[in-house]
C-alpha positions as CSV (number, residue, x, y, z in Angstrom):
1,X,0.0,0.0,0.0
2,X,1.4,3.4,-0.7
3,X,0.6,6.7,1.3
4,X,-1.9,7.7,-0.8
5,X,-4.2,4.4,-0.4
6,X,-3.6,3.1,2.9
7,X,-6.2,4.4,5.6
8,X,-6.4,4.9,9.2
9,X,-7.8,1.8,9.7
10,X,-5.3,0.1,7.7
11,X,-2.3,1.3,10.1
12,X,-5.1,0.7,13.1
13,X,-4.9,-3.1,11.8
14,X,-1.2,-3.5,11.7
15,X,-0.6,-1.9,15.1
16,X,-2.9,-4.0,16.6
17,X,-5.1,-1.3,18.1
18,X,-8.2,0.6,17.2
19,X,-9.2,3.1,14.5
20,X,-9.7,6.0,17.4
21,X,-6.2,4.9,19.1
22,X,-4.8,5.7,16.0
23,X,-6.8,8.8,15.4
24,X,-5.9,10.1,19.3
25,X,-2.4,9.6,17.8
26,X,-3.0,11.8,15.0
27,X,-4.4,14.2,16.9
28,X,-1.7,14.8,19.4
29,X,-4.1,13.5,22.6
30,X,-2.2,12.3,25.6
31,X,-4.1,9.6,26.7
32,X,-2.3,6.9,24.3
33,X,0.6,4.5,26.6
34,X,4.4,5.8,25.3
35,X,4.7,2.4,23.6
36,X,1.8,2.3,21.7
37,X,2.0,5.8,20.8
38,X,5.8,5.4,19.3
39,X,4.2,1.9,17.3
40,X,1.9,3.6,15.4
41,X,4.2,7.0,14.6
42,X,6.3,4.2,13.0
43,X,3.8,2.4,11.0
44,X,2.4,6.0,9.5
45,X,6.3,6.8,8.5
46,X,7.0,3.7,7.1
47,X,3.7,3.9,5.3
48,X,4.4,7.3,4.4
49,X,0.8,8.2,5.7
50,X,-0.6,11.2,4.8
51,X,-2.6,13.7,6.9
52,X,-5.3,15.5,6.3
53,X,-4.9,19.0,5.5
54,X,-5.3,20.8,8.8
55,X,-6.0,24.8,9.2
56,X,-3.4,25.5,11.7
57,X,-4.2,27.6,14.5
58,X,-3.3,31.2,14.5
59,X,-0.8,30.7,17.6
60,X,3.3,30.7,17.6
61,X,4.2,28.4,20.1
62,X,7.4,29.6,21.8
63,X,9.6,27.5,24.2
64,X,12.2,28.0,26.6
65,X,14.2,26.2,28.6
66,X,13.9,28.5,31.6
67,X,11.6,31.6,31.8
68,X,13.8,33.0,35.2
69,X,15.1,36.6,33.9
70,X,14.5,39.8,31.7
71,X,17.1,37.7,29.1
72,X,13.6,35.8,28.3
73,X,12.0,39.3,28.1
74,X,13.6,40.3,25.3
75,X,13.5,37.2,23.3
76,X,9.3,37.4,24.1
77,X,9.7,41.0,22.7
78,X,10.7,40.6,19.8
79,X,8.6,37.5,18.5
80,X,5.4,39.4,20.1
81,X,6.0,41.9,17.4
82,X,5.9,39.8,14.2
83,X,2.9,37.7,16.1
84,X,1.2,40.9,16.4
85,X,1.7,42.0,12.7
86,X,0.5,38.4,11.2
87,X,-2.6,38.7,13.8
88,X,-1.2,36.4,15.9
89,X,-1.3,35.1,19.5
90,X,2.1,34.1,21.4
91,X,1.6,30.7,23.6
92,X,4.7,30.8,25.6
93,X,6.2,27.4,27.8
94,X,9.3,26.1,29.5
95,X,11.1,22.7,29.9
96,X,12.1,23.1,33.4
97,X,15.8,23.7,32.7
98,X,16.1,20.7,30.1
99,X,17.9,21.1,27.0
100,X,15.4,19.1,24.8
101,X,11.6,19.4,26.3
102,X,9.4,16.2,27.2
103,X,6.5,14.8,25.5
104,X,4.1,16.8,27.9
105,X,5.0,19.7,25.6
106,X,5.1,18.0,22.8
107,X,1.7,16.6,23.2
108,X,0.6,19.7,24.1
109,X,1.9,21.4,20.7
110,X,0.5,18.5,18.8
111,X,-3.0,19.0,20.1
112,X,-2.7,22.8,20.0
113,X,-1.8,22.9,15.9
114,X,0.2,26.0,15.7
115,X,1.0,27.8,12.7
116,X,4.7,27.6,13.8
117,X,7.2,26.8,17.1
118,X,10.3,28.7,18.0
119,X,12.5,26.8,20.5
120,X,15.3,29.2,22.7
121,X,18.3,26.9,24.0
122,X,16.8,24.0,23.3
123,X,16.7,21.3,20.5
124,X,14.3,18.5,19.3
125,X,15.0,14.5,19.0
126,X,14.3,13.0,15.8
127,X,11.4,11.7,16.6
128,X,9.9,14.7,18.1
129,X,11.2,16.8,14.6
130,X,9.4,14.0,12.8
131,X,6.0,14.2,14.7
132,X,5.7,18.2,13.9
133,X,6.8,17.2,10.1
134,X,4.1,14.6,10.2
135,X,1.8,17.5,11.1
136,X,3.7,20.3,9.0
137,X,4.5,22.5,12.4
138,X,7.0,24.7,11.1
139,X,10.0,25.1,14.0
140,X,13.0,27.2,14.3
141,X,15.4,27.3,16.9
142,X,16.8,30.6,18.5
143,X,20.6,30.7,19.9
144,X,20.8,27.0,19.5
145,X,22.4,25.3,22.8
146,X,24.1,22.7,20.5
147,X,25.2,21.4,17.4
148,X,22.3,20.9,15.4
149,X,21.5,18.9,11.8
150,X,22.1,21.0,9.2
151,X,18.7,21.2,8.0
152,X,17.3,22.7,11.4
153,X,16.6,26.5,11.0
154,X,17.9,28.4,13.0
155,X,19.2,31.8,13.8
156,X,21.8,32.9,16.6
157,X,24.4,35.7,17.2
158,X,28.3,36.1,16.6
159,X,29.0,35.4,20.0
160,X,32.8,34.4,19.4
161,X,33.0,37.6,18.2
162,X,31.2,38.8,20.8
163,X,34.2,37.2,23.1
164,X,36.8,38.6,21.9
165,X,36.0,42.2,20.6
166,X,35.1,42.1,24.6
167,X,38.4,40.9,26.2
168,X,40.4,42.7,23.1
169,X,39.0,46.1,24.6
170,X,40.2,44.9,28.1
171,X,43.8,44.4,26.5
172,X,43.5,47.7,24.4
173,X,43.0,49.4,27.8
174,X,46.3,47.5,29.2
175,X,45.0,44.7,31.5
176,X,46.5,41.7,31.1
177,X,45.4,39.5,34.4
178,X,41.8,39.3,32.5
179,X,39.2,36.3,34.3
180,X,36.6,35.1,32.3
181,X,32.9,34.1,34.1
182,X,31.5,31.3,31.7
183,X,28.2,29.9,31.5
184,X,27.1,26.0,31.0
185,X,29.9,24.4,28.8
186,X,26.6,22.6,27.2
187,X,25.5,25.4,25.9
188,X,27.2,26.3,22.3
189,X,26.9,30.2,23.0
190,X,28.8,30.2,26.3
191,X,31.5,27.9,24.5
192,X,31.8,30.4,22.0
193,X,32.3,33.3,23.8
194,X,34.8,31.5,26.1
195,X,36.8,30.8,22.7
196,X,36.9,34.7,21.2
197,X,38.2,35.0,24.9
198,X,40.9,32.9,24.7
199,X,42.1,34.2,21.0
200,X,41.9,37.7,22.3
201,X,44.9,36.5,24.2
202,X,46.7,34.0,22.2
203,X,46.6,36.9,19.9
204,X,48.2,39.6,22.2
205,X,50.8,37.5,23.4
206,X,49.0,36.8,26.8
207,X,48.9,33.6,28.3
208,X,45.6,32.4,29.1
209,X,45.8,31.1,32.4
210,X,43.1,28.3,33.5
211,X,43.2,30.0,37.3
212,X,41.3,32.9,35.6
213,X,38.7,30.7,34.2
214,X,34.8,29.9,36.5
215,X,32.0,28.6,34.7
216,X,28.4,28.0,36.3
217,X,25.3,28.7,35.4
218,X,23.6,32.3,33.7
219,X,22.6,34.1,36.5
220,X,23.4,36.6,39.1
221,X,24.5,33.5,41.8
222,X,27.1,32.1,39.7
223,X,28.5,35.8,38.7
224,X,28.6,36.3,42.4
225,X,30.2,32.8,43.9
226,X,32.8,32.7,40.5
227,X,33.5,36.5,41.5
228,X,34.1,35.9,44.7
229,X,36.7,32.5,44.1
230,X,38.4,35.0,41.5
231,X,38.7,38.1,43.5
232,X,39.9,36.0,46.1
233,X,43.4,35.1,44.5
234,X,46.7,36.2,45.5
235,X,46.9,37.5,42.3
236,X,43.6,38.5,41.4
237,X,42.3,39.8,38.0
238,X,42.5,43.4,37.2
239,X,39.7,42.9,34.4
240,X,36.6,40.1,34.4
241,X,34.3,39.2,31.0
242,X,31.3,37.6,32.4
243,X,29.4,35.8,30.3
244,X,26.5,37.7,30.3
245,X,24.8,40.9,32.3
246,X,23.5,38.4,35.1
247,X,26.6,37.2,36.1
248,X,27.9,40.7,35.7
249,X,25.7,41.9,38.0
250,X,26.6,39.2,40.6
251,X,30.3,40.1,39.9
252,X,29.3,44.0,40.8
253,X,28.2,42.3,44.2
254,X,31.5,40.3,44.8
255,X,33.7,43.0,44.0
256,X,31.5,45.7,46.9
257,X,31.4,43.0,49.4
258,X,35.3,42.7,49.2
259,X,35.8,46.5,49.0
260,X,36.7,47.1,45.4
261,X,35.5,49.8,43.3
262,X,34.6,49.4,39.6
263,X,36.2,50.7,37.1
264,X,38.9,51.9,39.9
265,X,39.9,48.7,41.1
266,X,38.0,46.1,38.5
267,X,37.2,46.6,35.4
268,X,33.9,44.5,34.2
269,X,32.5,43.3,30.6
270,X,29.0,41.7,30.4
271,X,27.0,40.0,27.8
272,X,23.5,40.7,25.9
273,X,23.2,44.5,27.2
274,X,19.7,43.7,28.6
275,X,18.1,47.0,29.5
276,X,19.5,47.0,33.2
277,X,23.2,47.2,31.7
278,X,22.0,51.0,31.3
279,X,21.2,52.1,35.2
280,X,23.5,49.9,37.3
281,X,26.1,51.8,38.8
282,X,28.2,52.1,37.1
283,X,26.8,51.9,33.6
284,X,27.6,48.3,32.8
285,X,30.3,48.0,29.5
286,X,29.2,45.0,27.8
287,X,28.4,43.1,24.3
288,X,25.0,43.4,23.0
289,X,23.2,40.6,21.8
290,X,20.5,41.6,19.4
291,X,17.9,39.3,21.2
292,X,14.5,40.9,19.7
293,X,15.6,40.6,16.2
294,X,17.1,37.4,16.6
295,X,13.4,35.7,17.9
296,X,12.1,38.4,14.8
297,X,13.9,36.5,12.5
298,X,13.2,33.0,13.4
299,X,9.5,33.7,13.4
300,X,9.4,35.1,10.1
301,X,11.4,32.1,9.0
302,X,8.7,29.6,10.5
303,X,5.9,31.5,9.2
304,X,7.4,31.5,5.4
305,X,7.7,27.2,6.1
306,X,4.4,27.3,7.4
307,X,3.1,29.5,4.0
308,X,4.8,27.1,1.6
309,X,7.4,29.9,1.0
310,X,11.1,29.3,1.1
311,X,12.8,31.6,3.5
312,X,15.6,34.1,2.0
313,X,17.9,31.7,4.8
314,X,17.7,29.2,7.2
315,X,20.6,29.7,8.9
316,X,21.2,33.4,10.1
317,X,23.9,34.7,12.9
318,X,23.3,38.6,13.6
319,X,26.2,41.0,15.0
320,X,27.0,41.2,18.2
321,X,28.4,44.8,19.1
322,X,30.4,46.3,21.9
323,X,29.1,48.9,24.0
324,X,31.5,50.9,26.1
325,X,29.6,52.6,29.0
326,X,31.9,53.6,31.9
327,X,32.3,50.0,34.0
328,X,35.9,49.3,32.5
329,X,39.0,51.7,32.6
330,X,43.1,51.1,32.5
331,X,44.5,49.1,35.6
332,X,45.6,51.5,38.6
333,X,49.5,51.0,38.6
């Protein structure tokens, strides 16, 4: 039997179950056992069994792994704006801090039908791309957290560049003990960064030395306790990059709880310029990540799948860029 011919019943038949089992499956209900639910995906792929025409529904479903900071904000932002001009509404979830999110969500998406899904830090399995395909759910993926297959939009920032124009303005200013405050090592941005970091310095001549080197997580705790471990040395950093305006922010507190004064004493660099870089005191110097247009740009790439349309690219990186406010200055000495 070939897709066109064989009929719900049909795969019902071979997978030993019953016409409405298969139909819950179709539909993206939960109430089908894991098993039986992954028996019949199989049997409509290797039939090649085809759906249905379904209007999807006007919603962009948007995921993250984590919704814990104004980061998220700005990524909601910008893919409100091109929800709003298509008419639009934004459904917004999280997969509790995992990479790749469950089949809650997925069964959720399924049942919902939306014209598109945008996934931030996070990445699908096979089998999860090949349900939404089955169901043609345009997704895209926003600063991917990982390697993904090369046919997986998706659109993210130059964040090794972003790395080293920071640390290179450090070394332009004439520090050379310059720390670096990573985030996860999973995550391909924070891997990145750390890298422009590191050829800043092989390419000055400078050493990089793995004492000057913390990695934790993206928020103001882990700027804080990696401050605090680095600051603490016997010869302690004149400069820090943090790897982005949360752990800055925790770094700011290290550095007043041990009496130092920034720029005087420690110069800082952040990451993202979320809108706080602006009124912290002082002004926070740091790389901004164009957040907005980055979750712009992978809905409009979703909606053009979802249209039929092939997008201009499927793969975009957008500029970071510097911005030098007044939290960095030349060593004292």
């Amino acid at each position: 039997m070939s897709g066109e011919t064989v009929t719900l019943a049909d795969i019902a038949r071979a997978a030993g179950v019953s016409a409405p089992t298969v139909s819950k499956v179709l539909n993206g209900r939960a109430d089908v056992a894991p098993a039986t639910r992954e028996r019949i995906e199989e049997l409509l792929r290797g039939y090649g069994y085809r759906r249905r025409a379904v209007q999807a529904a006007p919603l962009l479903d948007l995921v993250f792994h984590e919704l814990e900071s104004t980061w998220a904000m700005e990524v909601i932002r910008g893919a409100e704006q091109i929800a709003h001009e298509e008419g639009l509404s934004l459904v917004l979830s999280q997969s509790s801090g995992r990479l790749t999110p469950g089949q809650s969500w997925l069964d959720g998406v399924l049942a919902r039908r939306p014209t598109g899904v945008l996934l931030v830090l996070s990445k699908l399995d096979p089998a999860q791309r090949e349900q939404l395909a089955a169901r043609d759910i345009p997704f895209a993926v926003i600063d991917p957290a990982g390697d993904l297959e090369a046919d997986v939009p998706a659109v993210g920032a130059t964040n090794w560049q972003g790395g080293l124009a920071a640390t290179r303005h450090l070394l332009e200013l004439g520090h050379r003990r310059i720390g670096v405050v990573a985030g996860p090592d999973r995550m391909l941005c924070s891997r990145a960064r750390v890298d422009g970091y590191r050829a800043a310095l092989e390419r000055a001549g400078v050493t990089v030395d793995p004492a000057l080197v913390r990695a934790g997580h993206f928020h103001h705790e882990a700027g804080y306790a990696c401050g605090r471990e680095l600051l603490a040395l016997p010869d302690r950093p004149t400069a820090v990059f943090a790897g982005n305006d949360l752990q800055a922010l925790g770094l700011y507190e290290a550095a007043r709880e041990l009496g130092l004064r920034i720029p005087d004493d420690l110069s800082v660099v952040g990451f993202d310029d979320l809108p706080v870089a602006r009124w912290v005191g002082p002004p926070l110097t740091t790389v901004r990540q164009p957040l907005g247009e980055m979750a712009a740009a992978a809905a409009r790439i979703v909606l053009d799948l979802g249209r039929g349309r092939r997008p201009a690219a499927t793969r975009i990186e957008l500029a970071t860029e510097l911005v030098l406010r007044s939290s960095t200055a030349a060593p004292r000495g």
